[in-house]
C-alpha positions as MATLAB code, in Angstrom:
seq = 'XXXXXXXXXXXXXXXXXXXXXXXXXXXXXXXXXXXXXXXXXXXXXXXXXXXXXXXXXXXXXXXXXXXXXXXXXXXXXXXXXXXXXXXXXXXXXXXXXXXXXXXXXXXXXXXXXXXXXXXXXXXXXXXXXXXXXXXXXXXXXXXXXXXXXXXXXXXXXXXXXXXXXXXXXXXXXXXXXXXXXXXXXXXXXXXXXXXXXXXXXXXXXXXXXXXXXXXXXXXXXXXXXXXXXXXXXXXXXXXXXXXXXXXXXXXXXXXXXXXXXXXXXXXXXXXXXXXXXXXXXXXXXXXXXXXXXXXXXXXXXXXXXXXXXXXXXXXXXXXXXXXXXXXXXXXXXXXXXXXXXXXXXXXXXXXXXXXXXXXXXXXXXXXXXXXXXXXXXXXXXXXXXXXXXXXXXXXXXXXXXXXXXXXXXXXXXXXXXXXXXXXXXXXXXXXXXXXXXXXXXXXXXXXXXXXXXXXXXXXXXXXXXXXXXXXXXXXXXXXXXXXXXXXXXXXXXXXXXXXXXXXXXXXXXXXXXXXXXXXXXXXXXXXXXXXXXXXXXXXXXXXXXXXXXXXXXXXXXXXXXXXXXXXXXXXXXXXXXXXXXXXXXXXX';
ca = [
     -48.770   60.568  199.863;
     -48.602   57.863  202.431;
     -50.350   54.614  201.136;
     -50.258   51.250  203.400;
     -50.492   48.395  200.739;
     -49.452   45.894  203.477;
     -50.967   44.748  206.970;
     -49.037   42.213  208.773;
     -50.153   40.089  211.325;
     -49.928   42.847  214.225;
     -52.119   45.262  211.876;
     -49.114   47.578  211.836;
     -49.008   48.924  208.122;
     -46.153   48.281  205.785;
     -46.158   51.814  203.172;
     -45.257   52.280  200.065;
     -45.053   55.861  198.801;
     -46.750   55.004  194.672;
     -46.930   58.903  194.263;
     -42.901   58.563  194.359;
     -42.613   55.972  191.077;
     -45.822   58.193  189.699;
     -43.597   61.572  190.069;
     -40.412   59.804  188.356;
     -42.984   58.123  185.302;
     -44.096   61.690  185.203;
     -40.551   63.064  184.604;
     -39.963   60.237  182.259;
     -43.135   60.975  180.152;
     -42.520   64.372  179.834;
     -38.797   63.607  177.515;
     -41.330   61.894  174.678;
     -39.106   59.572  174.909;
     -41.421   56.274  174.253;
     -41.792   55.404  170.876;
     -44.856   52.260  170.134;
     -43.309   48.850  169.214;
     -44.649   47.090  165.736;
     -47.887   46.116  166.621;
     -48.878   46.327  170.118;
     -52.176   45.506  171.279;
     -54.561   47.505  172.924;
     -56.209   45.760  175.886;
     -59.834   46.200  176.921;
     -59.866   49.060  180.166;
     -60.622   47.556  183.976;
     -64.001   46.765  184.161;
     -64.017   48.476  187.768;
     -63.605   52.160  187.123;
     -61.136   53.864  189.318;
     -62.591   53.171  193.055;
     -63.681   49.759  193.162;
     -65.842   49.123  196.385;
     -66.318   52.969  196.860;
     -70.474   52.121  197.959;
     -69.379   48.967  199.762;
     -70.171   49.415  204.066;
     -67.031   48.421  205.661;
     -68.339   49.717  208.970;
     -67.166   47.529  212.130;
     -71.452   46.840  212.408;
     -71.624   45.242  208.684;
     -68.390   43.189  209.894;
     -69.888   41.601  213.040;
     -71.009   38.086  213.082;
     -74.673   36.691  212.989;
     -76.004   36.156  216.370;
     -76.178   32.327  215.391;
     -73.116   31.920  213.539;
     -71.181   29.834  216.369;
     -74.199   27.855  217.474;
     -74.611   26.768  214.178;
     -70.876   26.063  213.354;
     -71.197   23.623  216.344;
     -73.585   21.951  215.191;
     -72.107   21.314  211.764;
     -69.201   20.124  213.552;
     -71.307   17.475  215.155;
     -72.566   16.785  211.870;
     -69.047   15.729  210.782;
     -67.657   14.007  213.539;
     -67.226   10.558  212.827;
     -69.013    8.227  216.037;
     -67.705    5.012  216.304;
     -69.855    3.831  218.812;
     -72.649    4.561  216.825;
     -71.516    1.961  214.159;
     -70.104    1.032  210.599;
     -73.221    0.344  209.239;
     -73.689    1.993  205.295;
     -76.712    4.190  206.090;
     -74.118    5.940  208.734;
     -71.316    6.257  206.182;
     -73.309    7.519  203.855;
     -74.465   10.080  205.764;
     -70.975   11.275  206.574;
     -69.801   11.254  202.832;
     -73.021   13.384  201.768;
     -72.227   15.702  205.017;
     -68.486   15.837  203.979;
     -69.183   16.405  199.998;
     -71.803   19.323  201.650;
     -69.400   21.278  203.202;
     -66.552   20.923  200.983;
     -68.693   22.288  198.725;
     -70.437   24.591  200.357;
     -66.867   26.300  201.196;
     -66.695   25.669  204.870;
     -64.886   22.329  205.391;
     -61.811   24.609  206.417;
     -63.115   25.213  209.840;
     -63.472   21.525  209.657;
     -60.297   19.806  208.482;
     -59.652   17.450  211.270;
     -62.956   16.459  211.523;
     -63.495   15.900  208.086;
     -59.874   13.920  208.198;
     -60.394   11.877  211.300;
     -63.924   10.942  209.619;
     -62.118    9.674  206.337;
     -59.715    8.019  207.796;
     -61.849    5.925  209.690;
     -64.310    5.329  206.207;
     -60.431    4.720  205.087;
     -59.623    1.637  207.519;
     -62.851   -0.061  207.065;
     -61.335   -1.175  203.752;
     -62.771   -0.830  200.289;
     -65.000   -4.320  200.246;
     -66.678   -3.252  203.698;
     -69.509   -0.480  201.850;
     -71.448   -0.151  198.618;
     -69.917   -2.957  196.769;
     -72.875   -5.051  195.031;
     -72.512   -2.168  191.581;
     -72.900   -5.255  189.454;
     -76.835   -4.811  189.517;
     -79.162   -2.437  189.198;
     -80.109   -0.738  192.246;
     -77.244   -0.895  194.066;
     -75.474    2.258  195.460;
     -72.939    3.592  192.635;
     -73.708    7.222  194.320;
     -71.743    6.372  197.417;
     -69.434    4.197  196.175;
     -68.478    6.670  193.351;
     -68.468    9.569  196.580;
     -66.164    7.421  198.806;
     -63.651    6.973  196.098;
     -63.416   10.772  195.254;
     -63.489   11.985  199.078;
     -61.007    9.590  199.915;
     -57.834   10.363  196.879;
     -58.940   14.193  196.822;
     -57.841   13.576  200.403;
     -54.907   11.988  199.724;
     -56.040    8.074  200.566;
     -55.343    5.539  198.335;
     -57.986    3.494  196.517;
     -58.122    1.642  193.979;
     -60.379    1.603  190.825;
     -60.870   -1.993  190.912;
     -64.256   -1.062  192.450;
     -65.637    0.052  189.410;
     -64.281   -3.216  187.589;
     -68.546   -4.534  187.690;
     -69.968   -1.727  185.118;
     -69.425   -3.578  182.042;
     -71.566   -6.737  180.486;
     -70.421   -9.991  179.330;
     -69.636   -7.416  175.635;
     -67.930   -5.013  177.302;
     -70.598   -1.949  177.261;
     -71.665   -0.337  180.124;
     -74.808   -2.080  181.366;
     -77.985   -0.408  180.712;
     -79.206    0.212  184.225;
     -76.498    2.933  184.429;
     -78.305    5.331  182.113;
     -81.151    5.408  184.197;
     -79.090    6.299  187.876;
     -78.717    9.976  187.244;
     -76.688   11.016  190.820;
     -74.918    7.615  190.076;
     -73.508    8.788  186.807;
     -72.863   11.938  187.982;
     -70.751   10.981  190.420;
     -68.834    8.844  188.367;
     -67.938   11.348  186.364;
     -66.686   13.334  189.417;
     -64.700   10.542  190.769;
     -63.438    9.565  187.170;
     -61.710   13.069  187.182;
     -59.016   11.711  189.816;
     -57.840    9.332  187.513;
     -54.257    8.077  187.580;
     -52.322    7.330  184.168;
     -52.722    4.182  183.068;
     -56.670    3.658  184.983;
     -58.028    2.153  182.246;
     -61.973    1.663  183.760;
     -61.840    5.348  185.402;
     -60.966    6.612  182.057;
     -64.083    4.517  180.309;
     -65.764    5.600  182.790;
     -65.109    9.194  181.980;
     -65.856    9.004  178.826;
     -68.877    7.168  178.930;
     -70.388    9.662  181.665;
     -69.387   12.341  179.925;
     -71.193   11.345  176.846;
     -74.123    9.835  178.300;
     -74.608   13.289  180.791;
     -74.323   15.663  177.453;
     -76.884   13.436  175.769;
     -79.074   14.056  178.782;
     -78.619   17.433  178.582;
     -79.314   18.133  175.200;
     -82.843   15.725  175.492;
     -83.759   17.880  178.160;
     -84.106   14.282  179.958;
     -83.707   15.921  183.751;
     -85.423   18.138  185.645;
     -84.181   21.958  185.865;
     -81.968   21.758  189.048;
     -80.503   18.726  187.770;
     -79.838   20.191  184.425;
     -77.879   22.885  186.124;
     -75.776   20.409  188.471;
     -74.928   18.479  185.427;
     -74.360   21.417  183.278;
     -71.852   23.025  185.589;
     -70.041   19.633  186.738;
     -69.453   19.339  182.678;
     -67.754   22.327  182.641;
     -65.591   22.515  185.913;
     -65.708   19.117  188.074;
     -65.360   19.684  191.561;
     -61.550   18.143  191.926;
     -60.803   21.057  188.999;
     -62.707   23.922  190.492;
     -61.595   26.562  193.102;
     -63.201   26.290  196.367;
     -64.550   29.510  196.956;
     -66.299   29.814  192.956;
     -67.355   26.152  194.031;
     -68.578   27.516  197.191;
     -70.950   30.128  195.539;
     -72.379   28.129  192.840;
     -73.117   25.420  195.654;
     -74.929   28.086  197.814;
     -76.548   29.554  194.978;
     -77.499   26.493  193.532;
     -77.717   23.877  196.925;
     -78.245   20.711  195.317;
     -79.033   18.258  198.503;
     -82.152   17.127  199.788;
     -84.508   19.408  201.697;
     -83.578   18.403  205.266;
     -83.421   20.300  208.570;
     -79.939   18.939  208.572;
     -78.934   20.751  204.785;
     -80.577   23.567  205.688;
     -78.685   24.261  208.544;
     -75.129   23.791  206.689;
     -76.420   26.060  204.491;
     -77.163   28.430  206.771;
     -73.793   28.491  208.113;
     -72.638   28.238  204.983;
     -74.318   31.547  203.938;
     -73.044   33.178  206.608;
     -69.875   32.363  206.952;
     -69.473   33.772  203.066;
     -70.540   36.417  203.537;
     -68.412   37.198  206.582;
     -65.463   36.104  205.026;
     -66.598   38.728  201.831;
     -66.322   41.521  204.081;
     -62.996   40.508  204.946;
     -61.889   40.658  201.561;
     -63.435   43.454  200.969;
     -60.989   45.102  203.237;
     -58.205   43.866  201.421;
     -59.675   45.278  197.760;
     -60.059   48.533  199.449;
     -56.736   48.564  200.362;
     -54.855   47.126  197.553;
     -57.112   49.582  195.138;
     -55.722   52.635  196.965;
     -52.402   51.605  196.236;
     -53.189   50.446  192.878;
     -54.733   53.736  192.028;
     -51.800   55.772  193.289;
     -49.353   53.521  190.583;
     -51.791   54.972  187.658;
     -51.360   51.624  185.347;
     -53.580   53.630  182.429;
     -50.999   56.955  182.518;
     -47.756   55.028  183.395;
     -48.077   51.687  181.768;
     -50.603   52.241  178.956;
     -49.206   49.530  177.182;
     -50.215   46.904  180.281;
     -53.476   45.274  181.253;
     -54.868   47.353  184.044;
     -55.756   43.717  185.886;
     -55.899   44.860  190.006;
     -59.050   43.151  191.068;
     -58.187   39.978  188.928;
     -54.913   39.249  190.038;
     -56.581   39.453  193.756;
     -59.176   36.845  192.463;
     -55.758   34.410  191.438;
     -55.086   34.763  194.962;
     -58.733   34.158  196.637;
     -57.926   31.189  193.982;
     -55.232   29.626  196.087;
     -56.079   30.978  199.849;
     -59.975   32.791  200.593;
     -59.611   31.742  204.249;
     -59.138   34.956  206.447;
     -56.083   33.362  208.668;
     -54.426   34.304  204.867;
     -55.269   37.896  204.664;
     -50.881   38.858  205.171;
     -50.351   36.677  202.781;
     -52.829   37.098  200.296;
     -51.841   40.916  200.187;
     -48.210   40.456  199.653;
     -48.883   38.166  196.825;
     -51.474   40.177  194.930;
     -48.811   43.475  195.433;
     -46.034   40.825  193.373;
     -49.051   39.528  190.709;
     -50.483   42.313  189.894;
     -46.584   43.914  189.182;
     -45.772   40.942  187.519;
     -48.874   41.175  184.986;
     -47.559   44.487  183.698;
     -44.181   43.069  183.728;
     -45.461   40.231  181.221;
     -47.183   42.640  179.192;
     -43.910   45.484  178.820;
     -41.950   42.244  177.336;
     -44.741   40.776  175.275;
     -46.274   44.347  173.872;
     -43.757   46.994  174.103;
     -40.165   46.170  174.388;
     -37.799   45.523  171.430;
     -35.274   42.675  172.122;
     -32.368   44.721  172.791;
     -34.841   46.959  175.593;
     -35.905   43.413  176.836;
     -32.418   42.492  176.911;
     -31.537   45.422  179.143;
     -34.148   45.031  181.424;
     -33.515   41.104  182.303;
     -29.641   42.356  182.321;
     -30.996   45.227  185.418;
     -33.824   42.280  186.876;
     -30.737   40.295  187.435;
     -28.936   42.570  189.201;
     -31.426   43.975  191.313;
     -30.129   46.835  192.718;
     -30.851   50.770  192.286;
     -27.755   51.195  190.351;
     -29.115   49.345  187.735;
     -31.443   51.693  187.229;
     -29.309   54.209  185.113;
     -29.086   52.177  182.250;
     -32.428   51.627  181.494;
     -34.351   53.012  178.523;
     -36.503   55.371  180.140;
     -39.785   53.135  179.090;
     -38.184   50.472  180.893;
     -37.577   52.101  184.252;
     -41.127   52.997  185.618;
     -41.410   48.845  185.556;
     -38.357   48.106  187.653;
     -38.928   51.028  189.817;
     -41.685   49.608  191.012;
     -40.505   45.768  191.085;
     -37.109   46.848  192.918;
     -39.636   49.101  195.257;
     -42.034   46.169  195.616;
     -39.703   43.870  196.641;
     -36.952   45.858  198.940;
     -40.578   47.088  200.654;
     -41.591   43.616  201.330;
     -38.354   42.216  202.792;
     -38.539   45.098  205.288;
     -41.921   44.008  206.408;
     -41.194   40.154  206.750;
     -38.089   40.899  208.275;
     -40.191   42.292  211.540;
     -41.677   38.872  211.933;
     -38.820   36.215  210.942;
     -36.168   35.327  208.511;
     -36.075   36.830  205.100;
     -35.126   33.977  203.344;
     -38.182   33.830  201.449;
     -37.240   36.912  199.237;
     -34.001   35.642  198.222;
     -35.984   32.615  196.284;
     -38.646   35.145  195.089;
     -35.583   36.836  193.789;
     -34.273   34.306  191.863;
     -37.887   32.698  190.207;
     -38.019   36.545  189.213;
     -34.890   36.380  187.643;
     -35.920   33.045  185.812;
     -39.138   34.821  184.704;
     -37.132   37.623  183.107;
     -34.763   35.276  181.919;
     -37.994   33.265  179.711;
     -39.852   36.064  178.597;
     -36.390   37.811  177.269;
     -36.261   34.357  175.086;
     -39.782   34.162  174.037;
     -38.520   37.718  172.861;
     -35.765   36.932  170.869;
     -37.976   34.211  169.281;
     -40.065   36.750  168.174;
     -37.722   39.196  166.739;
     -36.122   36.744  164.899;
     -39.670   35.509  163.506;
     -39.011   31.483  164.569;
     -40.944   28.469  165.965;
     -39.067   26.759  168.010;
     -40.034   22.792  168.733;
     -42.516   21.831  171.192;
     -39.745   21.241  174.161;
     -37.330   24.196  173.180;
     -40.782   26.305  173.167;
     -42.064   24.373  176.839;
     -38.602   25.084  178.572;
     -39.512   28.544  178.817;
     -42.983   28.084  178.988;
     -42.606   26.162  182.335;
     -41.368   29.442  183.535;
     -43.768   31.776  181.600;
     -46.434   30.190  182.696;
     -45.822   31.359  186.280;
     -46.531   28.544  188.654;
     -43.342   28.467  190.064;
     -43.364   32.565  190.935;
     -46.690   32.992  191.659;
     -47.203   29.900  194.290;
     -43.313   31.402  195.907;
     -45.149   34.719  196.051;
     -48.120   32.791  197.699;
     -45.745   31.030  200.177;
     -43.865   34.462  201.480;
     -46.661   35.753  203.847;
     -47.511   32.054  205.133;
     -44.772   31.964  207.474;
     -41.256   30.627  207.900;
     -42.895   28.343  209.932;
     -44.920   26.941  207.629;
     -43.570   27.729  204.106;
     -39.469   26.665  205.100;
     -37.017   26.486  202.907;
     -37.536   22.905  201.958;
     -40.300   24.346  200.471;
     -39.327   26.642  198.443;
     -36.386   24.241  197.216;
     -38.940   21.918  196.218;
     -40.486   24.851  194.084;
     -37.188   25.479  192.745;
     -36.689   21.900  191.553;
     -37.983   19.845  188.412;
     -40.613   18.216  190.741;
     -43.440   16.303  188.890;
     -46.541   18.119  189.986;
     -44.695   21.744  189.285;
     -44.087   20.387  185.722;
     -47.803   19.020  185.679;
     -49.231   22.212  186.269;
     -46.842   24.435  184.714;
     -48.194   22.275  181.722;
     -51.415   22.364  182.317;
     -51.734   26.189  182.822;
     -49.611   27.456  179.793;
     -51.225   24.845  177.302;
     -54.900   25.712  178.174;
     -53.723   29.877  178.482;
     -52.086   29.153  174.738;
     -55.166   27.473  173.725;
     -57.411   30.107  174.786;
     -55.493   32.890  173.516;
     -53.322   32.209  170.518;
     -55.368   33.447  168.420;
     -55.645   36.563  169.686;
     -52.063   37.139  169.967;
     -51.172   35.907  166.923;
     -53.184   39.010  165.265;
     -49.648   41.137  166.162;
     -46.015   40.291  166.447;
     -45.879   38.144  169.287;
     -43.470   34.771  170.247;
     -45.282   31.386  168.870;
     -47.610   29.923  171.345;
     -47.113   26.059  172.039;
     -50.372   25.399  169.281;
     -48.182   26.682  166.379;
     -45.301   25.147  167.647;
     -47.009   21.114  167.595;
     -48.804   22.645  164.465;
     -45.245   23.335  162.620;
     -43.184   20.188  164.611;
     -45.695   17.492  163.391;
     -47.674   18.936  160.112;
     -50.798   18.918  161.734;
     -53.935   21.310  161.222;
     -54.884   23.836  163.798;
     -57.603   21.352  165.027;
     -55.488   18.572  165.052;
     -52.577   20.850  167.979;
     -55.388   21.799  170.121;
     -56.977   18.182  170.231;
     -53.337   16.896  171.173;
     -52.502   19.591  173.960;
     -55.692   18.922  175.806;
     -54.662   15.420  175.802;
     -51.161   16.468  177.315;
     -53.523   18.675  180.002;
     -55.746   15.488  180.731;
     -52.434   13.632  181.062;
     -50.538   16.094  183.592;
     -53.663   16.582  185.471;
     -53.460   12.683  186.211;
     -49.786   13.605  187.280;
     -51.037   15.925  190.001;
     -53.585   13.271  190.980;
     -50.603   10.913  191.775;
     -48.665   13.238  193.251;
     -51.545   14.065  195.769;
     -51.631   10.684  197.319;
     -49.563   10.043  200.654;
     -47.032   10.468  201.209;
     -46.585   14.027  199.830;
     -43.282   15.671  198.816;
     -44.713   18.504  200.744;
     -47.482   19.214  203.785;
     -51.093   19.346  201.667;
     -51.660   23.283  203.526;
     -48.566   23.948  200.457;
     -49.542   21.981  197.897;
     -52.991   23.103  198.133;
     -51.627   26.868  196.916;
     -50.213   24.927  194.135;
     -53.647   22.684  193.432;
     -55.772   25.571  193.661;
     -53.410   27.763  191.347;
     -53.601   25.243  188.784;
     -57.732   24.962  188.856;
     -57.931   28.583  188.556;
     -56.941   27.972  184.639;
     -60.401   26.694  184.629;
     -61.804   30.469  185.398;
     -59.748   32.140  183.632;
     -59.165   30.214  180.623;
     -61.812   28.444  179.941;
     -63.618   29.365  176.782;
     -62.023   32.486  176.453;
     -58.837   34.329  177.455;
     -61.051   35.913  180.880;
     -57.937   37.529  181.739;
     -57.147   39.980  179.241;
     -61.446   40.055  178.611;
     -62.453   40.596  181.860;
     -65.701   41.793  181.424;
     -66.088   38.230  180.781;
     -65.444   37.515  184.735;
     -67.187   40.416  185.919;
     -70.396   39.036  186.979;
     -68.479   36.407  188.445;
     -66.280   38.685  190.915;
     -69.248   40.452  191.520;
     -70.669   37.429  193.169;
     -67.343   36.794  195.190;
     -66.649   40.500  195.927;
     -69.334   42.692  195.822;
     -73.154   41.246  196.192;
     -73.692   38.905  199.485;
     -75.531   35.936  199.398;
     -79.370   36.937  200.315;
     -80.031   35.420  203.834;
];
C-alpha cells in the first residue's frame, strides 16, 4: 500500500509505505516474544474510532470561498489601518485598540500583521502620558489604558507599569471605584498577566482582580455574557491561550458591542474559520490514513493511540494555512514521539530502554539487529520517519534541519533512558537533578525543532535552531512551565504504577513539605517562568517573533491540555473541544 503522509509545497506527495513496519510488527508478534512490564497502564482508546472525518465534504465546492469573503477582509483592513491625518485624539485610539483586541481575538489578525504593527507602533510613539492617564478617579478610562498596555508588550513594545502606580488610596487598598468598573477590572487582569519579575503593582493588581472577579462570579453580580467573559478569562487569559481555541470561544461567544462595524469582523471572522477548517480538514484526512495504516492499537498496545491530538499541539503553534507543509511534518514526528514516550515510560525495562537509546543514537538500519523485538516496531518507524522526511526537504533546500532534529532526538532518548533508571532503582532524585532531564522530557526543545523543519531554511536557519539547542532563557521558561503543570496534572495518576518521580514528589521529599504544600510552590515557579517569557518577548528578540511565536504558542497549549486534568492521556476530556476546531463549522 502506497500512503502519502506528506504534501510539500508543490503538492507533490512524499510516501511512506506503513503496511511495510505493519508486516515486520506482524512477524515480530507472531514469536510471543513480548512479555508486560510490572505495572503498565492501560490508556483510555482514541475517542475518534478508526476513520476520523469519514462524513466530513471535502469536495472542491465546500472548499470555495464566500462570495463576500474579500470584500469584507478589505474592509477590516481599513478598520485597522492606523490614519494619521485623521488625528491622535483618544476616542480614535480607542477605537483602534478595541478593533485590534477584536481581531486578535477573533483569530484573524494574521492577515493583518503589518497593519496591526504599523497601528501600534504609532499608539507606541505617542508616548505613555499622551492617552487615558487621569486612573486616579473614578470614571476615568482604566479599560483602554489597561488595553494599550497589553496590546503594546504582547507585541513586543515596552511599557512600563508605572501607569497603574494611581490605583491605590492614601492606605494602600485599591480604591473603591474599581469594584464597580467591570471591563476596567477585567482588563487589568488581562494586562496584569504580562507581568515582568519584580512588577510589584501588576502583580497587586493581579491578585486583587483576580479575587475581586471570582467574588463577582460567585454573587452572580454580572449579567450572563459577562459571567461567561469573566469566567473563561479566569481560566485561560488571552496572553496564555492559543489563538485559534481563543478564536472560537470569541466567535462563539463575541463579546463587543452590537455595531455594524463588530458585526462585520465577525462576519469575516466566521468565515474565514471556517475556511481555514476545511483546510485542516484535509490534513486530518491525510495524516489519519497514514495513521491507520501504522495500527497503534495492534502494534503498540502499550502506547496512547493520540493522532488527532498531537495534530491539535500543532494547530497550537501554526493554524494559518501558509503552514499546512509544516504542520504535517511535525504532527508525522509528534505523534511518533508520543508512542516513543509511552514504550520508555510503560513498557521497557532499563536494560531494553538502554538498548534502544544505545540504537536512537546511532541511527542507522544496522542498529536495528540488536533490538529486543518489542523495541524494534518503535525505531522502525522513527528511523523510517525521519530518513522519509530528509528526502522530501531535500527537494526544496538544505537538509540541515534534520541533523538538529537528530540530535534533540537523541537528547530525548538520552532523558527518558534516565528517568528510567530512576525508576528501576526506586529513587527521587532532587528538584534540579530531576529538572535536568525534565527540560528535555518535557519536549519543547523537539517539538518546536520539529515545528521549525517545514517552515523553511529561509525562515527557520540555523541560527535558529542553535538558539533551540542552547540554554536560552525563554526555552528554560517554558520547558518549566510545561513539565511542572503536565507533573501537576498527572502525578497522581502515574504514581498508581511503577513510574520515575514526577517533580511534585521530588520538592515533596527535597524540602519535607505536604503534597499541598509542592503543588502550591511549582505553580509559583510556573507564574515565575511565565514572567521570564514575558521579558524575553520584548525587543529586541533573540529570534524573529514568526519563531518564537511556535515556541509561545507551544507553551500556552499546556493550558488545554493540562489544565484541570491530564486532557492528553483523557481525551474524551478534549473531545468536544476538537470537535469545535475540526469537525462542526461555525453556523453563518
Amino acid at each position: 500500500m502506497h500512503i502519502a503522509i506528506i504534501m510539500s509545497s508543490s503538492s507533490s506527495p512524499l510516501s511512506l509505505d506503513p503496511s511495510a513496519v505493519a508486516v515486520k510488527a506482524a512477524a515480530r508478534k507472531a514469536t510471543g516474544g513480548v512479555v508486560d512490564r510490572v505495572s503498565p497502564a492501560t490508556f483510555p482508546s482514541t475517542v475518534w474510532g478508526h476513520g476520523f472525518l469519514d462524513k466530513v465534504d471535502l469536495s472542491l465546492q465546500a472548499k470555495q470561498k464566500h462570495p463576500k469573503y474579500e470584500v469584507l477582509k478589505e474592509e477590516v483592513r481599513k478598520m485597522v489601518k492606523y490614519e494619521a491625518e485623521s488625528g491622535n485624539d483618544e476616542a480614535m485610539i480607542a477605537d483602534k485598540l478595541r478593533v485590534i483586541d477584536a481581531i486578535q481575538r477573533l483569530g484573524i489578525g494574521y492577515h493583518f500583521e503589518t497593519e496591526i504593527e504599523e497601528a501600534l507602533e504609532k499608539v507606541h510613539e505617542l508616548g505613555e502620558d499622551s492617552t487615558f492617564i487621569n486612573i486616579d478617579e473614578e470614571g476615568t478610562d482604566l479599560y483602554h489604558k489597561a488595553l494599550r498596555f497589553r496590546l503594546l508588550r504582547q507585541q513586543g513594545f515596552r511599557v512600563s507599569q508605572d501607569g497603574f502606580g494611581k490605583l491605590k488610596n492614601s492606605e494602600g487598598k485599591f480604591k473603591e471605584w474599581l469594584v464597580r468598573d467591570e471591563q476596567g477590572l477585567l482588563s487589568l487582569y488581562e494586562a496584569a498577566h504580562i507581568a515582568f519579575n519584580g512588577e510589584e503593582k501588576l502583580d497587586e493588581a493581579l491578585d486583587f482582580t483576580t479575587k475581586t472577579l471570582k467574588s463577582m462570579l460567585q454573587h452572580d453580580k454580572i449579567n450572563p455574557s459577562s459571567h461567561k467573559q469573566i469566567d473563561f478569562a479566569l481560566r485561560i487569559p488571552a496572553w496564555k491561550c492559543v489563538p485559534r481555541s481563543l478564536a472560537r470561544h470569541s466567535i462563539d461567544n463575541f463579546y463587543f458591542e452590537d455595531s455594524v462595524q463588530n458585526q462585520k469582523l465577525l462576519k469575516f471572522a466566521k468565515l474565514d474559520f471556517n475556511m481555514v477548517q476545511k483546510i485542516h480538514q484535509e490534513e486530518l484526512y491525510e495524516l489519519s490514513e497514514w495513521w491507520n495504516c501504522l495500527d497503534v492499537p495492534s502494534n503498540f498496545p502499550y502506547a496512547r493511540d493520540r493522532l488527532v491530538e498531537c495534530y491539535y499541539w500543532l494547530i497550537c503553534m501554526y493554524f494559518e494555512p501558509k503552514y499546512r507543509f509544516a504542520r504535517i511534518i511535525a504532527t508525522k514526528i509528534l505523534a511518533v514521539l508520543s508512542i516513543l514516550d509511552d514504550t520508555y515510560d510503560n513498557l521497557a525495562t532499563y536494560e531494553e530502554a538502554r538498548t534502544l537509546t544505545e540504537a536512537i543514537e546511532r541511527m542507522d538500519v544496522c542498529a536495528l539487529q540488536g533490538l529486543p523485538d518489542r523495541m524494534k516496531n518503535i525505531y522502525d518507524v522513527l528511523f523510517i520517519l525521519y530518513d522519509e522526511i530528509e528526502r522530501e526537504i531535500e527537494k526544496i533546500g538544505p537538509t540541515f534541519a534534520m541533523d538538529y532534529n537528530r540530535e534533540e532526538l537523541k537528547k530525548f532518548s538520552r532523558a527518558y533512558l534516565g528517568e528510567v533508571r530512576w525508576r528501576t532503582e526506586g529513587r527521587v532524585p532532587t528538584l534540579e537533578e530531576y529538572m535536568t532531564e525534565g527540560f528535555v522530557t518535557s519536549g519543547m526543545a523537539i517539538v518546536t525543532a520539529c515545528a521549525f523543519i517545514g517552515m523553511g531554511a529561509e525562515i527557520a536557519n540555523r541560527e535558529a535552531f542553535e538558539w533551540l539547542a542552547m540554554d536560552s532563557k525563554m526555552m528554560r521558561a517554558g520547558s518549566v512551565i510545561v513539565r511542572l503543570q503536565n507533573d501537576i496534572l498527572s502525578h497522581k495518576f502515574e504514581q498508581e504504577r511503577s513510574h520515575a518521580p514526577s517533580s511534585v514528589e521530588c520538592y515533596m521529599k527535597e524540602y519535607g513539605v505536604s503534597e499541598e504544600e509542592a503543588v502550591e510552590c511549582l505553580w509559583k515557579m510556573i507564574s515565575n517562568n511565565w514572567k521570564d517569557i514575558a521579558e524575553v518577548y520584548q525587543r529586541p528578540t533573540p529570534l524573529p517573533v514568526v519563531l518564537l511565536d511556535r515556541f509561545l504558542h507551544l507553551t500556552r497549549s499546556v493550558n488545554l491540555f493540562y489544565d484541570a486534568d491530564d486532557r492528553y492521556t483523557n481525551s474524551h476530556l478534549l473531545k468536544d473541544h476538537l470537535a469545535s476546531l475540526f469537525i462542526n463549522p461555525v453556523p453563518l
